[in-house]
N, C-alpha and C positions, 0 to 999 in steps of 0.2 A: 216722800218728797212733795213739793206744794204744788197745786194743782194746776195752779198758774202759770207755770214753766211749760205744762204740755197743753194750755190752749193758745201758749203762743207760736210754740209750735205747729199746732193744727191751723193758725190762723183765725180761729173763730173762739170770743169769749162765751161762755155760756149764762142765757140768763136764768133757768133753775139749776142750782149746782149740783141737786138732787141727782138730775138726770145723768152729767156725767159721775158722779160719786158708785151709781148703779152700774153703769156702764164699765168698770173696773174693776168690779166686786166679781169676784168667781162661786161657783155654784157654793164650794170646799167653805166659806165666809162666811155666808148667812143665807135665810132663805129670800130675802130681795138679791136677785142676782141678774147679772146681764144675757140671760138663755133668750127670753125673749126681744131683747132689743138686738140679741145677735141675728135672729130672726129677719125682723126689720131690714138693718142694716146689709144683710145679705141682698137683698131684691132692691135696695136704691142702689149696693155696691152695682151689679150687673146692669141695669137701667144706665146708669151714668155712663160706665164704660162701654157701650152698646154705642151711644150716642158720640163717644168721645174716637171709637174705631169708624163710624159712618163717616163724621166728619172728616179725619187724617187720610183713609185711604177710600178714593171714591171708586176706584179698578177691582175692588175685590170682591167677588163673592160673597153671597149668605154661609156658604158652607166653611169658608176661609175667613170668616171673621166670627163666625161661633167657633172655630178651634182656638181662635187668636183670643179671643173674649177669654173662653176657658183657661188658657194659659195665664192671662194676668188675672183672674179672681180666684186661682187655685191658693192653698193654703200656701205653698211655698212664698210664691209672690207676698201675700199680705204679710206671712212672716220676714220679709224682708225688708220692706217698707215701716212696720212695726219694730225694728231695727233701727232704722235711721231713727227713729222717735224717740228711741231709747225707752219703749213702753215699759219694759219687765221693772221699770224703778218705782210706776204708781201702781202696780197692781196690787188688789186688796184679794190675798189665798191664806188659805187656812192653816193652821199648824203644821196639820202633814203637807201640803203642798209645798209649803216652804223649807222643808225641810227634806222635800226630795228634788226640790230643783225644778217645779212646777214654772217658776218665773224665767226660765231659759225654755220652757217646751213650746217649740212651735205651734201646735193646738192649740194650748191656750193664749199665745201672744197673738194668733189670727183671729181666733172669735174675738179676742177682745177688741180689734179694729174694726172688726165690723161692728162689735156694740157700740162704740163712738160713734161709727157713723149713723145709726140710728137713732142713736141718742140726740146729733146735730138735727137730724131731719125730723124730729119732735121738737127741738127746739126753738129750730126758725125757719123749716120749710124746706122743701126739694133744693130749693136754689141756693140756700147754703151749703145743704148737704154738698151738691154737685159742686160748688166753687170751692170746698175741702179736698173732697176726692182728685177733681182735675189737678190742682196744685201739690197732691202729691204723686200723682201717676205720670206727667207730663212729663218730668226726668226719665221715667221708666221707657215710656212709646220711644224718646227719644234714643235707645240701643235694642229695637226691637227690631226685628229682619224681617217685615211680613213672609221672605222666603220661604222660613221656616215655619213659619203659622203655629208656633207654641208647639214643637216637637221638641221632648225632652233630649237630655244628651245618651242618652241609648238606645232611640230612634235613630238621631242625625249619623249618629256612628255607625252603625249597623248599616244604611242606607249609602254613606260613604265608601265604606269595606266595600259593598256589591258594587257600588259604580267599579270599583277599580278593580273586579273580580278576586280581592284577596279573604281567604276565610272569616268565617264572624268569630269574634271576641269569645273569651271565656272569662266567666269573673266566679270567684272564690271567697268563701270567709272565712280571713285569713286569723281574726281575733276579735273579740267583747269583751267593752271593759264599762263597770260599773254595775251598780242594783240591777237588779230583774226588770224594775220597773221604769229604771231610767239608763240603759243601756245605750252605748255606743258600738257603733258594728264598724270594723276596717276590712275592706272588701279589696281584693287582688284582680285587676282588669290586664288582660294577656291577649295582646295579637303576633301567635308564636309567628308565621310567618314575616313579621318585617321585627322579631326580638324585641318586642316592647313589653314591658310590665311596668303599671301603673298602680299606685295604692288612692282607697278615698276611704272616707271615711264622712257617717251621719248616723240620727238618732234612729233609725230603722234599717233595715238591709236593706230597701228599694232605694234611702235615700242615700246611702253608701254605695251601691251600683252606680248611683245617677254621678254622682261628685268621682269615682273612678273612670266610669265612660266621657265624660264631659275633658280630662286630662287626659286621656288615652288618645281624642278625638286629636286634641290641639298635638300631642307626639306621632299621629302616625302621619297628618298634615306637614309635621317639619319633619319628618324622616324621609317625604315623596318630595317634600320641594327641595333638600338636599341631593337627591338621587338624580346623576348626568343623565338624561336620554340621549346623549350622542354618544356615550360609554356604553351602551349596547349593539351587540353587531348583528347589521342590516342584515336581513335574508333575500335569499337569492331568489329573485323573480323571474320567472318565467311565462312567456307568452305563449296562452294556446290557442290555436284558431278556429273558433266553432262556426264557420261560415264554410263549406265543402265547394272545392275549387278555385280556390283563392292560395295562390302560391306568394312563398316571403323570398326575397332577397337577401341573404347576409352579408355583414359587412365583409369578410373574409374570404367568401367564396371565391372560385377561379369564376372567369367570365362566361366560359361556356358549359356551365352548369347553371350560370346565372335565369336560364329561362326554361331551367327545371321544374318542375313541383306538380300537381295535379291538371294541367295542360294538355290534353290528348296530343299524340306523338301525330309532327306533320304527314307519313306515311302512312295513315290507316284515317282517315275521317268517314264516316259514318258505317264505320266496319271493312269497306271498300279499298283495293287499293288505287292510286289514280294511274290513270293512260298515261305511257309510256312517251315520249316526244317523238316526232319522225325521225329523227338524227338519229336517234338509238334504234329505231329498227330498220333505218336503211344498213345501220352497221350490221346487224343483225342477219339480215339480206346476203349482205356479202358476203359474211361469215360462212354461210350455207353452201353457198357458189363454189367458192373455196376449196371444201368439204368434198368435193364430186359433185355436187348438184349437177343433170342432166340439164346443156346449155340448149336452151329455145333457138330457135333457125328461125331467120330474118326473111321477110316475104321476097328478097330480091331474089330469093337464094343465094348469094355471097356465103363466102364462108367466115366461121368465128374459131380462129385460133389455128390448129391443125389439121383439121376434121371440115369436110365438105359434106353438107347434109341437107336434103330434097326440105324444101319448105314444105309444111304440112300445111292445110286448110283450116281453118280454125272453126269449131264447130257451134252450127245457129243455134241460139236461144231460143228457148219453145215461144219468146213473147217477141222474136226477129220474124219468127213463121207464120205465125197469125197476120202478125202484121203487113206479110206479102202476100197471103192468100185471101183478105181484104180487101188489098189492092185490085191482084188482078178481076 
């Protein structure tokens, strides 16, 4: 195809045509090939995009924008990007390359974007390179989630699973199809606990994990946002009370119980029981009288009741005798 069509796509014509004609050439072609301008082009890619994560997000970390950086200069990304360009229609590969389907391999549709971009930064300098780059990565930043800072889809899943305590995934290969050396893998991704099975499929078995994890992620998402939480039944709470001598009221109790619970009982405070009121041992008194008690004689001598009896002398206190022999 004319070469013309993909530098208006890049945006940038080239003034030696030399350099992008190299930059599309694969090793398989001849021995001028794009290995070194892939070189190149690698270390202006990351430079740019360094400069292009400083800019967009000023909150984030070194550590969180070197994973973010990694994530968009990994082969996957440039192979995507190298997509929209529709690269695989200028590449120049060799017999066998083309004849196993080298112009679909993601390795080589990557390196080759990065050869163009070093090819551009030979061409007419950093600041073109970077006005190519930025124009086509701009779309990209725009669906990026710093959230997730370029964690693949069998990270985010895995990490999801555990937020919600449900088991991690199991993935399976299920079938390959194609040559040896250009093989397709369909991978089986299974989160038996909420019955999901998902199939993916890519040119490696990590990359067919990643495309089954990534669908698995998005079904086990819509299986929980399906799922009522008011369809499950509440458990019964109970109240315990770790603070000793603190008594509860319930709402059903009889009233005089109501001032039961850990309370010492009003008849015994400090082990003691309390004195008795006068009223209760005048009764007390009487009681005894009652009983026989031997009735006292009144100093007139008068009698009490039946019985006439000598009033007796009532006898001194040893502190009444002192007290008179003092005196006298």
């Amino acid at each position: 195809m004319d070469p013309q069509l993909l530098q208006q796509r890049l945006g940038h014509p080239f003034k030696d045509a030399s350099l992008l004609q190299q930059a599309l050439t694969h090793r398989s072609h001849s021995a001028l090939h794009n290995e070194r301008l892939e070189f190149l082009g690698d270390s202006v890619l990351n430079c740019v995009v360094a400069s292009l994560l400083f800019e967009r997000y000023d909150k984030i970390d070194e550590g969180d924008l070197s994973r973010l950086r990694a994530n968009l200069v990994k082969q996957q990304s440039l192979y995507e990007i190298a997509q929209r360009l529709e690269l695989s229609q200028f590449l120049r590969l060799g017999e066998g390359e083309l004849k196993s389907g080298g112009f679909r391999r993601p390795s080589i549709l990557a390196d080759t974007l990065e050869a163009l971009f070093g090819a551009i930064f030979l061409d007419s300098g950093f600041e073109a390179a970077r006005a190519v780059i930025r124009s086509l990565y701009v779309p990209v930043l725009e669906h990026v989630d710093p959230k997730t800072l370029g964690k693949d889809a069998k990270t985010l899943l895995q990490e999801f699973l555990q937020g919600k305590k449900i088991p991690l995934p199991q993935y399976n290969v299920i079938a390959t199809h194609g040559a040896a050396h250009s093989q397709e893998f369909e991978i089986e991704c299974l989160v038996p606990k909420l019955d999901i099975q998902v199939f993916g499929t890519g040119g490696s078995r990590r990359a067919g994990e990643q495309a089954a994890a990534k669908l698995a992620l998005e079904a086990v998402q819509l299986a929980l946002a399906k799922t009522p939480s008011a369809g499950r039944k509440p458990r019964a709470r109970t109240t315990q009370l770790k603070l000793a001598g603190i008594a509860t009221i319930q709402p059903d109790a009889p009233e005089h119980e109501a001032g039961k619970g850990n309370r010492p009982d009003a008849s015994t405070v400090n082990g003691s029981k309390p004195a008795k009121p006068p009223k209760e041992l005048k009764e007390q008194k009487e009681t005894k009288e009652q009983k026989g008690a031997p009735v006292t004689a009144r100093n007139d001598g008068k009698t009490t009741g039946d019985r006439t009896e000598t009033a007796a002398a009532e006898p001194i206190s040893a502190a009444s005798s002192a007290s008179q022999s003092r005196t006298a």
